[in-house]
N, C-alpha and C positions, 0 to 999 in steps of 0.2 A: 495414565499414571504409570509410573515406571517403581514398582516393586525394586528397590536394589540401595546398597550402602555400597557408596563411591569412595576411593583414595586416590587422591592425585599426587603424579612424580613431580609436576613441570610447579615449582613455587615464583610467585612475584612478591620481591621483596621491596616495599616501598615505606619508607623510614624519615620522622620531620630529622755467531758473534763471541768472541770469545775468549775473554781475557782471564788470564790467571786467577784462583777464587784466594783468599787465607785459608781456605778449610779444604779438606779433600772431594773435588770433583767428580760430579757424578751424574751419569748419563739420561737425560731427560728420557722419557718413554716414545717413541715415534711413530704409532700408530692412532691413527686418525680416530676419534672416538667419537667426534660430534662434531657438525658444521652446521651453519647455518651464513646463507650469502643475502637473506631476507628479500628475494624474490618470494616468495610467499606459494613458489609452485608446488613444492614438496608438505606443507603443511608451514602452518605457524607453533614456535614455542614460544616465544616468550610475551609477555601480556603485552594487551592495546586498549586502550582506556584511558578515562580521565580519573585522578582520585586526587580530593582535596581541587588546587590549581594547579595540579602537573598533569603536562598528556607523555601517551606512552603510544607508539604502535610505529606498523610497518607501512611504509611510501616507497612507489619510486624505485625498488630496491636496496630501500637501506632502510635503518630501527631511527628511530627518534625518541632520544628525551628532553620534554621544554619543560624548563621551570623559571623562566621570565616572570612568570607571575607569585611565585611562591618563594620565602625564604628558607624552604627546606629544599636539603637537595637530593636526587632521586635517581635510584638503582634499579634494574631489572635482575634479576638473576636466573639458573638453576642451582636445583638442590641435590646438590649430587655429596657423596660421601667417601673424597679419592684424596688420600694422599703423595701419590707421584703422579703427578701429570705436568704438561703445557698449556698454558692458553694466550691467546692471541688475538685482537679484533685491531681494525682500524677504524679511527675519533676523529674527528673534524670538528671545532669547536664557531658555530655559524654566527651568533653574539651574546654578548654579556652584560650586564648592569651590576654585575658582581663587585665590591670593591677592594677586591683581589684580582683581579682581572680575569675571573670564569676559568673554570676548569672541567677537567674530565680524567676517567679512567676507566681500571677494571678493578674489581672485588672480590678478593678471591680467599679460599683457606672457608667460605661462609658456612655459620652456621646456625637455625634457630635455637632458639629458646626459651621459655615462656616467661610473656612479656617484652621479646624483644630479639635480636639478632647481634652476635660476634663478626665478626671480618676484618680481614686487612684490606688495604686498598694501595693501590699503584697510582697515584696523583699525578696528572701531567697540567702545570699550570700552561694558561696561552703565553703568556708573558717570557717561556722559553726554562723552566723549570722541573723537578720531579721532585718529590717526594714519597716515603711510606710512611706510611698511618697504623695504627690498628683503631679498632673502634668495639669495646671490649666491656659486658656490666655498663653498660650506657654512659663509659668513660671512652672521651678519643686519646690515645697517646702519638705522638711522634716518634717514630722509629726510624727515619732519616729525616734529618729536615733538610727544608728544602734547599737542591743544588741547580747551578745553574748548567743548562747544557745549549750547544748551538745545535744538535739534534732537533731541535722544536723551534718552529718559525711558525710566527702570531699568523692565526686563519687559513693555517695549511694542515692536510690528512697526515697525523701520525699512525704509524703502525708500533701500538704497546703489546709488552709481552713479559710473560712470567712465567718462569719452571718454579714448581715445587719438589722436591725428593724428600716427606718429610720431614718440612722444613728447612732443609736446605734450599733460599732463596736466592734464583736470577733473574735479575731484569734486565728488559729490552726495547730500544728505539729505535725505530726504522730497522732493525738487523742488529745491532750493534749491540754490545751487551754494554751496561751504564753503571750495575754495581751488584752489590750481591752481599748476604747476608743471615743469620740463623737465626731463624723463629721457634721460641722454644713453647709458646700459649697456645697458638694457634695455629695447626700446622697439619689439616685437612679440612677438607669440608668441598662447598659448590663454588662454585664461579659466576660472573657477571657483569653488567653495562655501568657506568656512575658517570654522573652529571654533578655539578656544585649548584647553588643556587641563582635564582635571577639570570639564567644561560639557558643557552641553547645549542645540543649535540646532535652530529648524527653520527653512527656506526654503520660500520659496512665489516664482512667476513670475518661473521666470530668462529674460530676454530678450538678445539680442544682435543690433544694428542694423550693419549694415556693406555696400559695396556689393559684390555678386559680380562677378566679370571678364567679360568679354563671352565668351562662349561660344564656344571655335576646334574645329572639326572636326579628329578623331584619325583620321588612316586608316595602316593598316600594310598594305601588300604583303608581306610576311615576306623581302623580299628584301636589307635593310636588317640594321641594328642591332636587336640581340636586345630585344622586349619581352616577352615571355612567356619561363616557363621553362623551362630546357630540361635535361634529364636524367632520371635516375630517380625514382621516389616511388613506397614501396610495389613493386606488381608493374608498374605503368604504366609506358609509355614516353614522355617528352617532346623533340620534336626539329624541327629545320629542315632542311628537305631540296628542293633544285629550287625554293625560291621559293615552297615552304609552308610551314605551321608544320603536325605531325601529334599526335594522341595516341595509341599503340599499345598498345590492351590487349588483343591476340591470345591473349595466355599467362593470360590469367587473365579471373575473372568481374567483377573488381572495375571501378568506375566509374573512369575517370578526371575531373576541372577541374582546368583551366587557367587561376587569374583575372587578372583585369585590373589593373597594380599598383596603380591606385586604386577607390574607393567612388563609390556613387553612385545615386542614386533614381529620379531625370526625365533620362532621355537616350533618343537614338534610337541603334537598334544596329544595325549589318546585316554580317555576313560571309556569304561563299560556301561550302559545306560539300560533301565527297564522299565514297563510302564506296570506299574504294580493295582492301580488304580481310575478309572476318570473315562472319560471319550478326549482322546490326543487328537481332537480339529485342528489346535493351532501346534502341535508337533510340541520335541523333545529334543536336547541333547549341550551343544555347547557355542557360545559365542563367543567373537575374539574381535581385537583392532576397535575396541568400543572408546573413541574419545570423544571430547568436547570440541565445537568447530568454533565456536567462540561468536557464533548469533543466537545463542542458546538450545542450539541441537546439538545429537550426539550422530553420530557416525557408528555402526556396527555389520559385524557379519553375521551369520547364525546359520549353522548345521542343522538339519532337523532331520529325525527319523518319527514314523507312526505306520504300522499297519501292514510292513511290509513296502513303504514309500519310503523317500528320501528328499529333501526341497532344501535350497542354498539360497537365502534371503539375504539382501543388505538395507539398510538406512540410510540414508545420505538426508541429516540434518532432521530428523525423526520420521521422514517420510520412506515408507517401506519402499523397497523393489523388490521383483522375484529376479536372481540372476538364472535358477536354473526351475523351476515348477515343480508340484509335488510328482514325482516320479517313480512307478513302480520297475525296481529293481532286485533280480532274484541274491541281492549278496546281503538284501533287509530281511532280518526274520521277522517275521508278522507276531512273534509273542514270544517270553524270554529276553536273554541278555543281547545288545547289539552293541560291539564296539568301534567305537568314533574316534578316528585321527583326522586330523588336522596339520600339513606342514606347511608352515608360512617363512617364506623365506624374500626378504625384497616383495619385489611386486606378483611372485608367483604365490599363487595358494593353492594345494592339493589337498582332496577330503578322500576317505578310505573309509567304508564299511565294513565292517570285519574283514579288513587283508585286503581288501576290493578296492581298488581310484576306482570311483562314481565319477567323478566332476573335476573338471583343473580352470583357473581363474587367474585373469591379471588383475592385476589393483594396482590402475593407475596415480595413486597417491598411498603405498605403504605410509604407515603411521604407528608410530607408538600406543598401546591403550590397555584400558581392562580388558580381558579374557574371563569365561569361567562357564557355568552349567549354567542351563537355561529351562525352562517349563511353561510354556502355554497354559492356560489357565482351565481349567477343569480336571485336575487329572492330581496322582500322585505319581510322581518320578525317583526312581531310587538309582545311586552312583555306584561308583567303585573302581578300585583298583585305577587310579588316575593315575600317571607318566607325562611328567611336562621336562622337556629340556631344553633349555635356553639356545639359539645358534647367534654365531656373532656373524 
């Protein structure tokens, strides 16, 4: 049993060149912010599954949406919250029973909301057309209808594309820019894959260019306003007490984490950790890179200090490995404060005991995921003075 309250980045949203603009131009962001070529070597983001009669997943090196079977038609997305960026995939539309003759695109500007999801969308019918939509309050509008271009030739790979600045809308086919326009509703949000109904797409190279924010240093003292959480879960106990944050699993064998309310890959970590209570057999301190593999395991790393030891554990799909064994090391004080850093960067990760690299590791598959404190079960673990800062 896994003691822990999860929040996922990655959402599946599934639902029944350069020509002069009219408005002032303005410069798309060019920094690569996300790709994915669905070789599936680097990890998978976006879902695979069947829900209702559409399937979704990765082949072959390219995404699949089939809804031959369903009259609804069906989106992948990310939930991201970016107002200037690019995105980019190329569609291949394989066939259709549509009696519009099958379509596809991207969805972009998306956002949820309860009950239901906002987005515009970039329509590219087979029949050699585009359109924009919005699809808003579980009403669709037209925002361009449909035009015809000789850019799109029936059961050939287009390459579609969108800037947003804000709102500031441009569109693109094969390279070319096709037309452009200003979104005043809807005019940030995540991006994604669209299928129309009774068709069959495949995508290849979703990219999304956008600049990341300059990187601010998180530190909590636990003396403040609640970031972690705090109460029960399972047998575990979660709480703030004197200017720490604790996790108490005295009563029980089970693990507790505590994550971080956000994701994240390339950051450096460091809190102070103490064992105030318990026998530490299965160690203390913090876990990072924890995601879903999508056969119902999770993936994690895990720091531990007890005793004067120090051990670097991973899971691969809930099954433990030791990468490094409990190991005594004079940089672990055997009682009192010991503080744990962590820098992950790409496939490198380096671990620090008070000031000390103990251990440096590759990870042949970095991955986005929760991080946060961790506690072996018998013991009581108190925090402090945590430093997380994001690296791009």
């Amino acid at each position: 049993m896994r003691a822990l309250l999860r929040t996922g980045l990655l959402i599946l949203c599934l639902t029944a060149g350069w020509l002069a603009r009219p408005h002032a131009a303005q410069a798309a962001p060019g920094n690569l912010y996300f790709i994915d070529d669905f070789s599936e070597e680097s990890g998978t983001y976006f879902y695979s599954g069947q829900l209702d009669q559409r399937s979704f997943g990765y082949g072959n090196g390219v995404y699949g949406i089939d809804t031959t079977q369903s009259d609804a038609y069906g989106q992948s997305v990310l939930l991201e919250d970016l107002d200037e960026y690019s995105v980019e995939v190329s569609a291949r539309l394989l066939e259709s029973s549509d009696e519009d003759g099958g379509g596809f695109g991207i969805s972009f500007n998306y956002n949820e909301r309860q009950g239901g999801s906002d987005f515009m969308l970039f329509l590219i019918y087979n029949r050699g057309a585009f359109a924009v939509l919005r699809y808003k309050d579980d009403r669709t509008s037209v925002v361009t209808k449909p035009q015809l271009t000789d850019l799109v030739r029936e059961g050939e790979s287009v390459q579609l594309g969108v800037d947003n600045i804000r709102g500031e809308l441009t569109f693109y086919i094969n390279g070319v820019e096709v037309h452009s326009l200003k979104e005043n509703q809807l005019a940030r949000g995540g991006f994604g894959m669209f299928a129309t109904k009774r068709s069959r797409v495949q995508f290849d190279d979703f990219k999304v260019f956008a600049d990341r924010p300059t990187p601010k240093v998180f530190k909590d003292d636990f003396s403040g306003a609640d970031s972690f959480y705090h109460g029960s879960y399972g047998e575990v106990d979660y709480y703030y007490r004197d200017g720490r944050y604790f996790i108490n699993t005295l009563d029980t064998q089970y693990i507790g984490l505590s994550p971080f309310p956000e994701q994240a890959m390339n950051f450096d970590l460091s809190v102070d950790v103490e064992l105030l209570q318990g026998q530490p057999q299965g160690g203390y301190g913090i876990y990072i890179r924890d995601w879903e593999t999508g056969g119902g395991g999770f993936n994690q790393f895990r720091f531990l200090v007890a005793d004067g030891w120090f051990a670097i554990e991973q899971s691969m799909e809930d099954r433990p490995l030791a990468l490094s064994q409990w190991t005594q090391h004079s940089a672990v004080r055997t009682s009192g404060v010991n503080r744990l850093r962590v820098l992950a960067e790409d496939g490198r990760l380096s671990f620090f005991v008070n000031g000390v690299e103990v251990y440096k590791h590759t990870d042949p598959m970095p991955h986005m995921g929760d991080f946060g404190l961790y506690a072996a079960g018998g013991v009581e673990v108190g925090f402090d003075n945590l430093e997380f800062l994001p690296l791009q």
